[in-house]
C-alpha positions in Angstrom: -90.2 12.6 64.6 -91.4 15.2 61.9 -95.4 14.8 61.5 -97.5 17.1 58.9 -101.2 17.5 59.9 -103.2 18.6 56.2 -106.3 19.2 55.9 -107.3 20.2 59.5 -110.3 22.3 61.4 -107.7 24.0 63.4 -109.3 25.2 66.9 -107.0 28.0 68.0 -108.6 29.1 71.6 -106.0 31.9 72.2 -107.0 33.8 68.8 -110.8 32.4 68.9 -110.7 31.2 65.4 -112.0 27.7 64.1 -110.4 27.2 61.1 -108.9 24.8 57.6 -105.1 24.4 57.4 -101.6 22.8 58.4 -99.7 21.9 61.2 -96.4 20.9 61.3 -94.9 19.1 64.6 -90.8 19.1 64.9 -89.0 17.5 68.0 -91.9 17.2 70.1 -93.1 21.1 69.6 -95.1 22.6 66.7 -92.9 24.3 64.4 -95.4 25.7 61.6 -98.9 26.0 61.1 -100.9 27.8 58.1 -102.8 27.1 55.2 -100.2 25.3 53.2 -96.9 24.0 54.6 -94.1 23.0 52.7 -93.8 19.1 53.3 -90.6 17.8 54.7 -88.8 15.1 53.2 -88.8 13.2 56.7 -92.4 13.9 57.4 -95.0 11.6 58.1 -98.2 13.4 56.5 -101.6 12.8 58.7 -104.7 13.7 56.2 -107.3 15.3 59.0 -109.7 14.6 56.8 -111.6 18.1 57.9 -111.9 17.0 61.6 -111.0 18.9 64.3 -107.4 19.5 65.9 -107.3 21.2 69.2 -104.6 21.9 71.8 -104.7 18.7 74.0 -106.9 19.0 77.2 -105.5 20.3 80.8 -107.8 18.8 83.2 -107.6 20.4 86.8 -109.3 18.5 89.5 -108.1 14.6 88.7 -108.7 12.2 90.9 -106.2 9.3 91.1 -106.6 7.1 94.0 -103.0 6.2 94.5 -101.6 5.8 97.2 -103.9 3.6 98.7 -106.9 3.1 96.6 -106.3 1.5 93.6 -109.2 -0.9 93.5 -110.6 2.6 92.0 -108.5 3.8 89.8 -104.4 4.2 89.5 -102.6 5.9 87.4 -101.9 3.3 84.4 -105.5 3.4 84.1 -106.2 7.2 85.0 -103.5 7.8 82.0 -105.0 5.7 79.6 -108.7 7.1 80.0 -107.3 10.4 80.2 -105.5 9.5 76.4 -108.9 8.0 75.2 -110.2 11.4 76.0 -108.1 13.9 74.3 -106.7 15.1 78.0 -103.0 15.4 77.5 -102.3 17.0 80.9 -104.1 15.6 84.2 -103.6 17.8 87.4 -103.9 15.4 90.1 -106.2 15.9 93.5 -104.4 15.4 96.9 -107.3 13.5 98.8 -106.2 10.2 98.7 -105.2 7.8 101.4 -102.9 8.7 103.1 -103.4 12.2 101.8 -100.5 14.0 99.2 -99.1 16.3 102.1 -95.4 16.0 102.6 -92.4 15.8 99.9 -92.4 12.1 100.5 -95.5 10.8 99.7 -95.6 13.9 96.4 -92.8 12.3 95.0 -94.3 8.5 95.5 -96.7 9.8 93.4 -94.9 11.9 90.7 -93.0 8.6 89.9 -96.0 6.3 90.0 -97.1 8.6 87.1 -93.8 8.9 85.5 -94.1 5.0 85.2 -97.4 4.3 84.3 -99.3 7.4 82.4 -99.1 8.6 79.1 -99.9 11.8 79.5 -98.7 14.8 81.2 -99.4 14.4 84.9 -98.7 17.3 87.3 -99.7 17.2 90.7 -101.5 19.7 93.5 -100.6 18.9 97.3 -102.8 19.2 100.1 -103.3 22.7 101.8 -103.4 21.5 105.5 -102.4 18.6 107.2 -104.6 15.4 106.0 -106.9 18.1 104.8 -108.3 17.9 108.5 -107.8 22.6 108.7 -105.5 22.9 111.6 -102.3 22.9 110.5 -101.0 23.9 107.2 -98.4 21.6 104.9 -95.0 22.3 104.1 -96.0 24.4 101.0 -91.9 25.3 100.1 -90.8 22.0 100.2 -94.1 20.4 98.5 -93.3 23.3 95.5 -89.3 22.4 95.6 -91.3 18.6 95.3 -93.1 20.0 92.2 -96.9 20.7 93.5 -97.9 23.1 91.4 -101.3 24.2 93.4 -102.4 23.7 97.1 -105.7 22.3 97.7 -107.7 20.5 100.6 -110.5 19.6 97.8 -114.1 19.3 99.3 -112.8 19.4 102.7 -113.1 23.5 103.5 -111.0 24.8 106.2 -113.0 26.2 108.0 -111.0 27.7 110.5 -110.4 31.1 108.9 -107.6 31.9 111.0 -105.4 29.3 109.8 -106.6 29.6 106.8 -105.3 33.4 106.7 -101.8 32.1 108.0 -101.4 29.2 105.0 -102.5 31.9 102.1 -100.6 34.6 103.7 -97.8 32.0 103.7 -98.9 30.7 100.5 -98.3 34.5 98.7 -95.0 35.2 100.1 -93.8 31.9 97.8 -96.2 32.8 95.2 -98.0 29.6 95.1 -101.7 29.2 93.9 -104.4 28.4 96.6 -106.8 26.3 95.0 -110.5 26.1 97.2 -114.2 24.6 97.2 -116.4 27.5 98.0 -118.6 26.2 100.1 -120.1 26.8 103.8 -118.9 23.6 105.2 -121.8 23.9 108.1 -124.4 24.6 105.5 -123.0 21.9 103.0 -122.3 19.1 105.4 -124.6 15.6 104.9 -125.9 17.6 101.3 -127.3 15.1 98.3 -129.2 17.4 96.5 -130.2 21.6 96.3 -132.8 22.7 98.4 -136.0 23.4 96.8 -139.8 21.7 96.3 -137.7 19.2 94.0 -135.3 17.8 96.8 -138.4 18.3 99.8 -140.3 16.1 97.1 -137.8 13.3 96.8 -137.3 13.9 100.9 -133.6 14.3 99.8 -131.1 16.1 102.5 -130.7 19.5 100.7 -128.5 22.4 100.7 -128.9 26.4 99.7 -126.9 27.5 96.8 -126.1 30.5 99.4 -123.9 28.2 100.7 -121.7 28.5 98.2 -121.9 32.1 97.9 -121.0 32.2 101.5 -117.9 30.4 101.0 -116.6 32.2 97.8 -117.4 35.4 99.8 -115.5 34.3 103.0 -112.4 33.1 100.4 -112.9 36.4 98.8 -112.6 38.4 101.8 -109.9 36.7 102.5 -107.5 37.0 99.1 -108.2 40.7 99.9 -106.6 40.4 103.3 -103.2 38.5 102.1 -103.2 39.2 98.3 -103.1 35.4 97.2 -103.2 33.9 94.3 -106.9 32.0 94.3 -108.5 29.5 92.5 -112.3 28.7 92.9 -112.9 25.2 91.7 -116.1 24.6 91.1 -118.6 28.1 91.0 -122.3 26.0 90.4 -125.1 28.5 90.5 -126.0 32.1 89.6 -125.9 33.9 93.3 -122.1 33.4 93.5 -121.4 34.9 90.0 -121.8 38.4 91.1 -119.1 37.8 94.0 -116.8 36.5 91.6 -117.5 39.4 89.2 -116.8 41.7 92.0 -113.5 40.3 93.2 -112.0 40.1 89.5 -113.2 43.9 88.7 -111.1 44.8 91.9 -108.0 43.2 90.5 -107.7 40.6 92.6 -106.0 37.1 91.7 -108.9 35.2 90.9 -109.8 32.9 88.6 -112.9 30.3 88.7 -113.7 26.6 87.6 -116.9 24.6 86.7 -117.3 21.3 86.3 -118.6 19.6 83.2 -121.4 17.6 84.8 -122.7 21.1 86.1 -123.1 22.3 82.9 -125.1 19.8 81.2 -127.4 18.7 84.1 -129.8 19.7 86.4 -131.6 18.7 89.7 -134.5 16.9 87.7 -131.6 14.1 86.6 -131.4 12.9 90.4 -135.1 11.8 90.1 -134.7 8.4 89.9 -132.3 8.3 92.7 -129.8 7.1 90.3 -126.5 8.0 92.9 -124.4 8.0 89.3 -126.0 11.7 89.7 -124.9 12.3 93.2 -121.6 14.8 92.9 -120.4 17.6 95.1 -121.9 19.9 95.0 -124.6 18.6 93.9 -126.7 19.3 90.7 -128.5 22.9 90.7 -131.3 24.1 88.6 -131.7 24.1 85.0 -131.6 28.7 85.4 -128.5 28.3 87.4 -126.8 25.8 84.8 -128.4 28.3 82.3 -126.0 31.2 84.2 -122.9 29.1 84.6 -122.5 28.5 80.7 -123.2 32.4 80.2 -120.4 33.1 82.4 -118.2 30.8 80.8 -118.8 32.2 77.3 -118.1 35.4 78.6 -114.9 34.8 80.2 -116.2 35.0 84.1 -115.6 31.3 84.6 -112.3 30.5 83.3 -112.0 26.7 83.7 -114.0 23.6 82.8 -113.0 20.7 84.5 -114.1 17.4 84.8 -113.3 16.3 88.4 -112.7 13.3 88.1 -113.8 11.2 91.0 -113.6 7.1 90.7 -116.1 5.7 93.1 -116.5 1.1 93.3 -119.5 -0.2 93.0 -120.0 -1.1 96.7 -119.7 3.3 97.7 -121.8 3.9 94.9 -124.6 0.8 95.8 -126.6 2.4 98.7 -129.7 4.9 99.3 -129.1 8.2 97.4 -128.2 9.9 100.8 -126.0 7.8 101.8 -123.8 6.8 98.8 -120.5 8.3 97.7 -120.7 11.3 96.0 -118.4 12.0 92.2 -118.2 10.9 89.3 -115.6 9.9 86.5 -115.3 11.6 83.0 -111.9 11.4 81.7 -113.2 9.8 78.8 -116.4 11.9 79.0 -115.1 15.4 79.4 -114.8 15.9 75.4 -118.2 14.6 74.3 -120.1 16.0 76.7 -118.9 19.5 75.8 -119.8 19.1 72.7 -123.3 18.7 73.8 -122.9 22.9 74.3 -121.2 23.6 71.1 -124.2 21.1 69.1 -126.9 23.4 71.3 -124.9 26.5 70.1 -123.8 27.7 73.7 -120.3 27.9 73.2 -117.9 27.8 70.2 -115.0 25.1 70.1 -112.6 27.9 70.1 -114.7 29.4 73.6 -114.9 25.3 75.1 -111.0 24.5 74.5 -110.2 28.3 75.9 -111.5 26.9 79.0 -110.2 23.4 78.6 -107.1 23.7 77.6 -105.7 27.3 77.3 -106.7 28.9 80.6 -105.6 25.7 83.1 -102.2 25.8 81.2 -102.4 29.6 81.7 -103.1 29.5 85.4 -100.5 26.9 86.2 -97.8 28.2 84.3 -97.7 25.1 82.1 -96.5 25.4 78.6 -99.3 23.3 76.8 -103.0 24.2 75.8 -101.8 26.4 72.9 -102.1 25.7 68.9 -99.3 27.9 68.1 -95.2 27.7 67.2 -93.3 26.7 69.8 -95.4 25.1 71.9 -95.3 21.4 73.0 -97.5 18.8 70.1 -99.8 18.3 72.4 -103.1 17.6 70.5 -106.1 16.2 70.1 -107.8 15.0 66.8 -111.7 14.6 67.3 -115.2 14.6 65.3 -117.6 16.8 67.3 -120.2 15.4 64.9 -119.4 11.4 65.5 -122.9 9.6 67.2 -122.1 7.1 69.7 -124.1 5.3 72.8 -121.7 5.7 75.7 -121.1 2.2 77.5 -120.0 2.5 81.0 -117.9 -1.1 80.6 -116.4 0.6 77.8 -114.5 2.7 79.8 -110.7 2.7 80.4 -110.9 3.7 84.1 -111.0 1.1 86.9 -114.7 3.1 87.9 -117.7 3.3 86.2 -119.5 5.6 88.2 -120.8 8.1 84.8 -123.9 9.6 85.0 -124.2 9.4 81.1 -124.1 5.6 80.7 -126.4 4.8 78.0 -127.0 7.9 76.8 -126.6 9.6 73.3 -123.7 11.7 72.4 -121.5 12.8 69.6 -118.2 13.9 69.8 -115.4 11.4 69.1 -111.1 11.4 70.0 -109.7 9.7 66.7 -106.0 10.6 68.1 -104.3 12.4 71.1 -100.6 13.4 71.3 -98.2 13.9 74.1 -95.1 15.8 72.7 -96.0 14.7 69.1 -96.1 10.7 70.1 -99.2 9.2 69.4 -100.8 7.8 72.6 -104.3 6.8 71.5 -105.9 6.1 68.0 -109.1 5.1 67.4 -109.2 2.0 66.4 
């Protein structure tokens, strides 16, 4: 299929420009774009209408809770919120039950999602055994498999020695460690970040040092086996400097954040609402303040939005004690466009570090508006008003902190490969 996009705000994050003009899509890749096109005969023409057409999201950090939880979400579902919001790649988590560490189980869930999604789903495996840090996976076979990233998600190995042998392992095949710097000692039993806000709400509360700690214990480490590392989630100010350090020295190191940590705070846990209770959790308006600096300058490479279905039952209990995540496949989009309406970030800066950099680090071929590349895309209105409805969404979970709230920022069409798997209706 031939498709001719006119009149459309093209957001090109590899060149930073935001601006009117064509794109053609031939045989599943684009094939032209520019300010006028020549139309082909065969062409079905798609009049933008002045919105926006971006490279279509990559989304590291998914949560799909199959095998074995998919009273939560699966991946029918995971795939169809993911379409609703303009993510045309998801790269799945491994924590699920039993956990994604062995060829078998990878593959179970490679063609669950080969059935069932409608996007681009590539998967990471788990770093250790059942993520419990004492003995690492199979890493060759699990990349033969096709993991494309090796991560034991909020459970931190805390044992440094084998975590030494699985990254000095994990270089010699050139696969991507993917970590959650934090001090698991420190961190442990956590709802909130330690300050006269949680001692006032007599929350459980952790030091952002904690994270610091962890990203410089990982960092120490890279430097001892020359890995290739991946922070996912860097939340508040004191560990920027670390991470500025380790990239200045020219070591593989690239960094994430997560969307919810950059448009709230600590204060939006006061009513106990556990919809706010995410790991780690929320930090202070100055550190958010920092975080969105150092992704408009390049420091912080990824935004994510870590998807993490919780039922109602986890989510149900004293602030404390109730599961922590939350989803936002269908929120990601809107959301950032909270920082490009409060002049933060460009749309050229946002999709860099939503679409162009995750494709970059994972070797994937998407997140790029330019020839050759696959049609995968995303037609939106950043300016589209809209009360989000937490029963409107497609995933199984409705565990999103912004239910109710005003946004703007609407998908009107994503594409996979140039086929159209979600229009507005």
């Amino acid at each position: 299929m031939t498709i001719l996009f006119t009149n459309a705000r093209l957001i090109n994050p590899a060149t930073g420009k935001d601006t009117l003009g064509c794109l053609l899509v031939s045989e599943g890749k684009i094939a032209a774009i520019g300010a006028e096109i020549a139309v082909p005969e065969t062409a079905e023409i798609i009049d933008c209408g002045g919105k926006c057409l971006a490279p279509g999201i990559v989304d590291i950090g998914v949560k799909v809770c199959e095998p074995g939880e998919r009273h939560k979400e699966s991946y029918k579902t995971a795939g169809l919120a993911a379409a609703a919001g303009g993510v045309t790649t998801m790269v799945t988590r491994p924590d699920t039950v039993p956990t994604i560490d062995n060829p078998e189980t990878l593959e179970f869930a490679t063609r669950r999602a080969n059935e069932a999604a409608p996007v681009n789903v590539v998967p990471m495996a788990a770093l250790t055994k059942g993520r419990e840090g004492r003995e690492m996976t199979e890493i060759g076979f699990l990349m033969d498999a096709g993991a494309v990233a090796f991560t034991d998600c909020d459970h931190v190995v805390a044992d440094t020695k084998v975590l030494s042998r699985a990254m000095t392992y994990a270089r010699s095949l050139g696969a991507l460690v993917v970590a959650h710097p934090q001090e698991p000692i420190l961190s442990k039993g956590a709802a909130a970040t330690s300050g006269k806000f949680a001692a006032l709400r007599g929350l459980p509360a952790v030091s952002p040092m904690a994270e610091r700690m962890g990203l410089d214990r990982d960092i120490a480490m890279v430097e001892t086996t020359g890995v290739k590392y991946h922070a996912d989630q860097i939340t508040c100010a004191r560990a920027l400097p670390a991470l500025e350090r380790a990239k200045n020295n020219g070591f593989d190191v690239t960094a994430g954040t997560s969307i919810h940590h950059l448009t709230l705070n600590e204060l939006d846990i006061a009513d106990y609402r556990t919809f706010f209770k995410i790991k780690p959790p929320l930090r202070a308006e100055e550190d958010r303040l920092a975080i969105i600096e150092a992704v408009k300058t390049g420091l912080i490479d990824i935004i994510s939005s870590m998807h993490t279905p919780q039922d109602e039952e986890s989510k149900r209990l004293p602030f404390e004690e109730a599961a922590s995540g939350a989803v936002a496949l269908e929120t990601l989009l809107p959301a950032a466009m909270q920082l490009y309406h409060n002049e933060y970030l460009t749309l050229p800066e946002l999709f860099r570090a939503m679409s162009l950099n995750p494709a970059k680090r994972l070797g994937l071929p998407g997140g790029r508006l330019e020839e050759g590349a696959p049609a995968d895309l995303v037609m939106f209105d950043p300016d589209a008003p809209f009360v989000l409805d937490r029963f409107a969404l497609r995933s199984k979970s409705k565990n999103t902190p912004f239910d109710g709230q005003r946004m703007q920022g609407k998908v009107l069409a994503t594409y996979v490969a140039g086929n159209a798997v979600y229009r507005r209706t």
